[in-house]
C-alpha positions as CSV (number, residue, x, y, z in Angstrom):
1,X,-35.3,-2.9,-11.9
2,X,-35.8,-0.8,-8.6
3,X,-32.7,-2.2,-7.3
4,X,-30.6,-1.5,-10.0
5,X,-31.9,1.8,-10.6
6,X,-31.3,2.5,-6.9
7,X,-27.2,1.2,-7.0
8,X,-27.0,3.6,-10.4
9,X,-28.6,6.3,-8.6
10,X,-25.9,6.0,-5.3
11,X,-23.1,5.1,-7.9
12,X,-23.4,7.7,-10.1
13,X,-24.4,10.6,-7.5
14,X,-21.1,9.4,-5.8
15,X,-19.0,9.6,-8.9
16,X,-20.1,13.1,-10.0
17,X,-19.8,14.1,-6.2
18,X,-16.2,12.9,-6.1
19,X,-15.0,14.5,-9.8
20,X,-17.1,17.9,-9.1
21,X,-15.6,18.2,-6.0
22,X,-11.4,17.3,-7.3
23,X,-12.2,19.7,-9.9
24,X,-14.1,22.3,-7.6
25,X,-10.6,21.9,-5.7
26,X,-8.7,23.5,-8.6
27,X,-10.7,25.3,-11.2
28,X,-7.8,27.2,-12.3
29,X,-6.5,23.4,-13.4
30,X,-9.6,22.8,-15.3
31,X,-9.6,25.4,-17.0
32,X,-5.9,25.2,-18.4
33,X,-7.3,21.5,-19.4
34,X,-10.7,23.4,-20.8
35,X,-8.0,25.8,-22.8
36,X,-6.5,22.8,-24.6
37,X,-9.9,20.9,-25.6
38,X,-10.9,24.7,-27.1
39,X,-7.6,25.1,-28.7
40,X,-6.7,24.8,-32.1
41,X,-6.2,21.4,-33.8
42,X,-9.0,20.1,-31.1
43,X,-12.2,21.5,-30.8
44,X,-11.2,24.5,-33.0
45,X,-13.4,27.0,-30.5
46,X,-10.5,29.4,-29.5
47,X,-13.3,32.1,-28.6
48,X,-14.0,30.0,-25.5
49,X,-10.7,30.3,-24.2
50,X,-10.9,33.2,-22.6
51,X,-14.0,32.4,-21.0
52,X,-12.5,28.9,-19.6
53,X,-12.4,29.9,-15.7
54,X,-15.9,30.8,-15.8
55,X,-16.8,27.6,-18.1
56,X,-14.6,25.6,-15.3
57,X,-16.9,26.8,-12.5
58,X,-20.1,26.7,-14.2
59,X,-19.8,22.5,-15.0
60,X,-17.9,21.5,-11.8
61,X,-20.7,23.2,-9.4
62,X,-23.4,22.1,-12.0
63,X,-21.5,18.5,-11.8
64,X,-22.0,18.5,-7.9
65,X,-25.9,20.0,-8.0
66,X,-26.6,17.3,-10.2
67,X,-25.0,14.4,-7.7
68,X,-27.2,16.0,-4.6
69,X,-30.3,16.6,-6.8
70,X,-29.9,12.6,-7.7
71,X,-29.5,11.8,-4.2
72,X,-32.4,13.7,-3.3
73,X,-35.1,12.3,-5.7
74,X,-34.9,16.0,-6.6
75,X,-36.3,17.9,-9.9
76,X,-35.9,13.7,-11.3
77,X,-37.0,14.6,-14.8
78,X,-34.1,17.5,-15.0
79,X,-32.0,15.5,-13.5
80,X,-32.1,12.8,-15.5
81,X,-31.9,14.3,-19.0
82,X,-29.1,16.8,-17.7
83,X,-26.9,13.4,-17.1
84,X,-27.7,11.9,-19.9
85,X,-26.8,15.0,-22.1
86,X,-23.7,15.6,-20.2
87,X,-22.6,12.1,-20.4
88,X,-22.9,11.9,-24.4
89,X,-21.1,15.0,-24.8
90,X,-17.9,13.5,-22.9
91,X,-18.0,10.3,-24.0
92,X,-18.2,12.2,-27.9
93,X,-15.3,14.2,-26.4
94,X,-13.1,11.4,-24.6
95,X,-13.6,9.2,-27.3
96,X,-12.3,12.2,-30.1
97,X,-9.2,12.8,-27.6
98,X,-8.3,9.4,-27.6
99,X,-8.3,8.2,-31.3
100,X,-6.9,11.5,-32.4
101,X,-4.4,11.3,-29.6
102,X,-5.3,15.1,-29.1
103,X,-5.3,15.6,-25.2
104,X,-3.4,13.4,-23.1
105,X,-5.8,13.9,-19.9
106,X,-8.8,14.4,-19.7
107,X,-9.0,15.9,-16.0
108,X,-12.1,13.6,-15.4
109,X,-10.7,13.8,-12.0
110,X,-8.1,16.6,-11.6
111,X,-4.5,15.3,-10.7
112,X,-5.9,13.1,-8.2
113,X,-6.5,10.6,-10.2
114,X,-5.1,10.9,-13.4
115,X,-6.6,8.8,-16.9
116,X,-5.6,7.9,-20.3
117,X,-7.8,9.1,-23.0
118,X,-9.0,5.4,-23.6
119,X,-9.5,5.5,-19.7
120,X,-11.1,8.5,-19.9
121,X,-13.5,6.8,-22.6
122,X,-14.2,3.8,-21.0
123,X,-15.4,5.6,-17.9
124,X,-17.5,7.5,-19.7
125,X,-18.9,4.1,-21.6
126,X,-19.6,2.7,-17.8
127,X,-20.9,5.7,-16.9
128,X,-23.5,6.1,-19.9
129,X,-24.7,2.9,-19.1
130,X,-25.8,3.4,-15.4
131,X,-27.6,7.2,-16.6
132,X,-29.2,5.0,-18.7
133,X,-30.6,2.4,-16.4
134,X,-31.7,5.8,-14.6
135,X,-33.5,7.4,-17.5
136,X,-35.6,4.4,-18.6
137,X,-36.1,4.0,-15.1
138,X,-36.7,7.0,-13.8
139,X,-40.2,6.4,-11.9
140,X,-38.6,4.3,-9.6
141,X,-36.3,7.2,-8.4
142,X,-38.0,8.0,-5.4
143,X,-37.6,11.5,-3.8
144,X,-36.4,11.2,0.2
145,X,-38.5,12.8,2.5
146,X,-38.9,15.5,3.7
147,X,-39.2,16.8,0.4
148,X,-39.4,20.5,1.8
149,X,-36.1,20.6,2.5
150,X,-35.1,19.8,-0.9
151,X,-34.4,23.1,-2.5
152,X,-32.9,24.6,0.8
153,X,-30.2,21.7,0.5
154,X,-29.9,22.2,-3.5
155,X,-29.6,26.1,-2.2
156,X,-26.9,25.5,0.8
157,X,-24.8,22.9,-1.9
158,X,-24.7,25.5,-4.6
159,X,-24.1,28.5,-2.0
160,X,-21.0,26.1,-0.4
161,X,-19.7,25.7,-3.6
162,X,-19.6,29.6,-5.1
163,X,-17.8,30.1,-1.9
164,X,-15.1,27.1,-2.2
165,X,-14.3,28.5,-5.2
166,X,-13.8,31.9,-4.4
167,X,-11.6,30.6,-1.4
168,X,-9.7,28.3,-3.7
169,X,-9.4,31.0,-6.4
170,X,-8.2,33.9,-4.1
171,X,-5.2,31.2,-2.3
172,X,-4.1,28.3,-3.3
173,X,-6.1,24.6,-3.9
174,X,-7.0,22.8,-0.5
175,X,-5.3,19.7,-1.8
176,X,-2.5,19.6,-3.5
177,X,-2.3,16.4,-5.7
178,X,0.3,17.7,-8.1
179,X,3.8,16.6,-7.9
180,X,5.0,19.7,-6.7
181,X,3.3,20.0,-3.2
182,X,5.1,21.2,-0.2
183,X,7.6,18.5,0.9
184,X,8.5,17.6,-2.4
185,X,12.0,17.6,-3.0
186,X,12.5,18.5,-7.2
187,X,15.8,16.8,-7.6
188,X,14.5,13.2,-6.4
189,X,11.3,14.0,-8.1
190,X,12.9,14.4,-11.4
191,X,15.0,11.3,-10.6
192,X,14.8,8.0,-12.7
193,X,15.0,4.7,-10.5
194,X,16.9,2.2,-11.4
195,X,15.6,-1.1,-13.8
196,X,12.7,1.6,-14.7
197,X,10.9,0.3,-17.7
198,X,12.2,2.1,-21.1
199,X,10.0,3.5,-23.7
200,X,9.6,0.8,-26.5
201,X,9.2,3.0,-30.2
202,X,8.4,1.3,-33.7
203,X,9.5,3.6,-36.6
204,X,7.8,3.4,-40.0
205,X,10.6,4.8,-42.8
206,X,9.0,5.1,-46.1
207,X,11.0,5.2,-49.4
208,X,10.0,5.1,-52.8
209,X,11.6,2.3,-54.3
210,X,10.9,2.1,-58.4
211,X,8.7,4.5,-58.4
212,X,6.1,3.2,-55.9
213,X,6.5,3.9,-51.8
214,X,7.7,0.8,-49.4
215,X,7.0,1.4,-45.8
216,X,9.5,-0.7,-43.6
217,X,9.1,-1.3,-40.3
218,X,12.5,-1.1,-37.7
219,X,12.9,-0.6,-34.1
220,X,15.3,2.4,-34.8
221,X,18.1,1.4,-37.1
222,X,18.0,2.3,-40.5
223,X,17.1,-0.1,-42.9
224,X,19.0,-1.1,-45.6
225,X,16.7,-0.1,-49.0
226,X,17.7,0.5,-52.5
227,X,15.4,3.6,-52.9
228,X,15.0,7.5,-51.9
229,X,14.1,8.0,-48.5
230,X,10.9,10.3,-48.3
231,X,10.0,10.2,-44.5
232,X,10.3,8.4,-41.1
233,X,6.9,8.2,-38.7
234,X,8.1,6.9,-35.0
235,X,5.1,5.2,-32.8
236,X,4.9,4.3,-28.9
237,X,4.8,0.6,-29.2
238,X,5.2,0.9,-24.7
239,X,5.4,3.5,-22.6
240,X,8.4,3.5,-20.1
241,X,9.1,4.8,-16.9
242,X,7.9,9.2,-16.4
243,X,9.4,10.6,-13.2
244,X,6.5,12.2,-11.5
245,X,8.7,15.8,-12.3
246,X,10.0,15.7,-16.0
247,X,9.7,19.3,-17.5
248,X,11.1,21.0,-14.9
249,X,14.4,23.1,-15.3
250,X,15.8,26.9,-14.5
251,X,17.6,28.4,-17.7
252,X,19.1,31.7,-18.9
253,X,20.9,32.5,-21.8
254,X,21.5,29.2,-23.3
255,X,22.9,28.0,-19.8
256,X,21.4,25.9,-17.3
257,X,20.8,26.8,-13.7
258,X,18.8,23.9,-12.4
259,X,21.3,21.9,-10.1
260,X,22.6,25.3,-8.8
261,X,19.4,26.8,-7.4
262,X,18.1,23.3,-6.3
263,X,21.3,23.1,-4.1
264,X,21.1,26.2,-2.4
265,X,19.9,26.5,1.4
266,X,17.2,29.5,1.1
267,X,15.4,30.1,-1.9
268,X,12.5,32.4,-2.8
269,X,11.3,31.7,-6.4
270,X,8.5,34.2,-8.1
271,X,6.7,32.0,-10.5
272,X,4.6,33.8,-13.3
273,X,3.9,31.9,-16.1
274,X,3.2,34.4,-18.5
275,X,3.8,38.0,-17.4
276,X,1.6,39.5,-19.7
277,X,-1.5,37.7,-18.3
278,X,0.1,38.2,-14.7
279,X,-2.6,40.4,-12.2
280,X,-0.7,43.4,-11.4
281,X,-2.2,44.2,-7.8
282,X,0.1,40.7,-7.1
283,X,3.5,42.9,-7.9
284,X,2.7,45.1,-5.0
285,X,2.7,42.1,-2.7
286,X,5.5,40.4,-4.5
287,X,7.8,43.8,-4.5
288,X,7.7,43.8,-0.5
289,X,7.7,40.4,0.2
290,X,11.5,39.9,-1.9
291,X,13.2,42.8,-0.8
292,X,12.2,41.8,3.1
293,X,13.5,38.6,2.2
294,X,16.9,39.7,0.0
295,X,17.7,41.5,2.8
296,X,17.4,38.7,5.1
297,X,19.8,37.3,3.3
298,X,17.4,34.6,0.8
299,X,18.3,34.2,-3.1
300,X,15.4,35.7,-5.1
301,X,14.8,34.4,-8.3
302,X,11.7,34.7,-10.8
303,X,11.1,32.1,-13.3
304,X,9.0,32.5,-16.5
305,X,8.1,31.5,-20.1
306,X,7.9,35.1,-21.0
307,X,10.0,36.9,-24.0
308,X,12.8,39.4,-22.4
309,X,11.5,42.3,-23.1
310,X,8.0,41.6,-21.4
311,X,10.5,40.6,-18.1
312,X,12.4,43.7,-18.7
313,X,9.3,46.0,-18.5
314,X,7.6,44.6,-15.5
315,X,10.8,44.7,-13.7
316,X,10.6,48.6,-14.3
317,X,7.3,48.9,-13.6
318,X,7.3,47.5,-10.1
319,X,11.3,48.0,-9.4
320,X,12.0,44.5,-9.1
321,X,15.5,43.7,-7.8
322,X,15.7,40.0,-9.2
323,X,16.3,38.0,-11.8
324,X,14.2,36.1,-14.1
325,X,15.1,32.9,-15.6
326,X,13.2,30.9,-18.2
327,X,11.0,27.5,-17.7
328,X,8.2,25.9,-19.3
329,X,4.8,27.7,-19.2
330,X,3.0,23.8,-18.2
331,X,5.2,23.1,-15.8
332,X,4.9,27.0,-14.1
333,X,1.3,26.9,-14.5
334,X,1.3,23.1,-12.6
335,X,4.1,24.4,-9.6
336,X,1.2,26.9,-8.7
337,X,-2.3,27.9,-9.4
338,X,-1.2,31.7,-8.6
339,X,0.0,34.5,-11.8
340,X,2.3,35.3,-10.1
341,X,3.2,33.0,-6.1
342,X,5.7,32.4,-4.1
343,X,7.5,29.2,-3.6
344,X,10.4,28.8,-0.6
345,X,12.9,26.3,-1.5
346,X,15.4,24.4,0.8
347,X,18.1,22.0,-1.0
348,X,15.4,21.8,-3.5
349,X,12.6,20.9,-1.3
350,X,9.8,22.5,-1.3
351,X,8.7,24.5,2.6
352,X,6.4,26.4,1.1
353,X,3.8,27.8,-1.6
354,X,1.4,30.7,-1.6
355,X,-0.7,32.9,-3.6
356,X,0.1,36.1,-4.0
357,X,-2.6,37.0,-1.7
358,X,-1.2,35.5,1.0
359,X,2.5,36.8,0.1
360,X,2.9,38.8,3.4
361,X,2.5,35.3,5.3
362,X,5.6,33.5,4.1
363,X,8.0,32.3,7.1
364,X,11.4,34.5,6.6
């Protein structure tokens, strides 16, 4: 029993070391993930969403305390049950996501490594089984000596962390594991390879036949029933083939810009999700740092999922002298973790990515 509460000890320590720590990486990420659990038609809670950064924070530092105060042998009893606790909750809540089919990721681990809901749920089962082994057998967690030094290393961790966070919060993530990082070229990223696996689809057409409803079962054509048709229901039998870049596109007015911008040599692209929820100190920085570069001869552009008149009145506001064109709020909020940053495009690859904070550092 010693050992095998000692290998769930290191195991799990590790594990909630290694997710705290992806998810420290990007809270903002977290949180957008935290937004969609708390939205509507999920967890129904859509007075946490505004308090989803700070939520974000809060359990990826707590996540990490709890890996070093396992290691350490530290405050065992807390420890312990805090797991435990945590560990019901998200298997409750991976499980939910998965047979409702309600959120696609759970963001166990950030982008970095990215899980299925039944994934997500099966972790969690393997994971609830080790905490387990540690709470029956918790008097054979022994603390490591020296035990003074305990709370000043449960202190240093939590202090290190705050301060990652604000870092990561104020620029950009460390590590970039989205498929937009620098170097990225869109174009091939959006790209489907040849012999890629196709998406397999069952439908399910109902029809009421004589009064009573027949369900019949096709892989797309329409069957052949004497009845009325009342509706069709289409189901993933097999996923196919997802380019790593499948939402992305740059529109305006019903036409679509995409291949042009993505083939042009210099590009600076503004990318503010929403402009509404945009922090407006970032306009200041954003204002200087496109007209230096419009007039070193660069194609500005902004792109965002805002409504025209919201574009029109920031535009005013700060005397912006670009255009903005439309593109999905996910896929703006994924490109950066800044409202609003800066990306530099070349032939559609991407040279470079910063927060608004760091505006005035972009290579002309």
């Amino acid at each position: 029993m010693k050992i095998l509460v000692t290998f769930s000890r290191i195991f799990v320590a590790a594990l909630f070391l290694f997710s705290g720590f992806i998810k420290l990486n990007d809270p903002l990420g977290f949180s957008y993930k935290l937004q969609e659990y708390f939205g509507e038609g999920v967890l129904n809670l859509e007075f946490l969403i505004p308090f989803a950064l700070l939520i974000s924070v809060f359990l990826v530092i707590f996540e990490i305390i709890l890996g070093v105060t396992l290691l350490l042998g530290y405050l065992s009893k807390f420890t312990v049950w805090s797991l435990l606790l945590m560990i019901l909750f998200f298997t409750f809540l991976t499980f939910y996501s998965a047979y409702f089919n309600k959120v696609t990721d759970c963001g166990c681990f950030g982008d970095a490594v990215p899980l299925t809901p039944w994934e997500s749920f099966t972790k969690d089962l393997i994971l609830l089984v080790f905490i387990l082994i540690l709470f029956f057998g918790r008097k054979y967690i022994t603390p490591l000596q020296p035990l003074t030094a305990h709370k000043w290393i449960v202190f240093a961790s939590f202090t290190a962390c705050l301060g990652f966070a604000y870092y990561v919060l104020m620029h950009l993530p460390a590590l970039d594991f989205r498929a937009y990082k620098e170097g990225t070229n869109i174009q091939a990223g959006m790209e489907v390879p040849e012999g890629a696996p196709e998406a397999v689809f069952e439908y399910l057409w109902k029809f009421n036949v004589n009064g009573e409803e027949k369900i019949i079962t096709t892989g797309g054509d329409y069957p052949k029933v004497e009845g009325d048709f009342i509706e069709v229901e289409t189901k993933t039998v097999e996923e196919g083939y997802e380019p790593p870049i499948h939402d992305f596109s740059i529109e305006k007015g019903g036409e679509d810009y995409t291949a042009k911008f993505l083939e042009k040599e210099n590009v600076i692209i503004i990318v503010t999700y929403n402009l509404s929820k945009s922090e407006t100190e970032g306009f200041h920085a954003i204002k200087k740092i496109t007209d230096k570069a419009k007039s070193q001869g660069y194609e500005v552009i902004g792109l965002t999922a805002s409504m025209p008149e919201d574009i029109a009145k920031k535009q005013e506001q700060f005397g912006l002298e670009f255009d903005f064109y439309t593109t999905d709020e996910t896929a703006l909020k994924t490109i950066i973790r800044s409202n609003p940053g800066v990306m530099k495009l070349k032939k559609g690859t991407i040279i470079e990515k910063l927060h608004w904070n760091d505006a005035g550092k972009i290579d002309l």
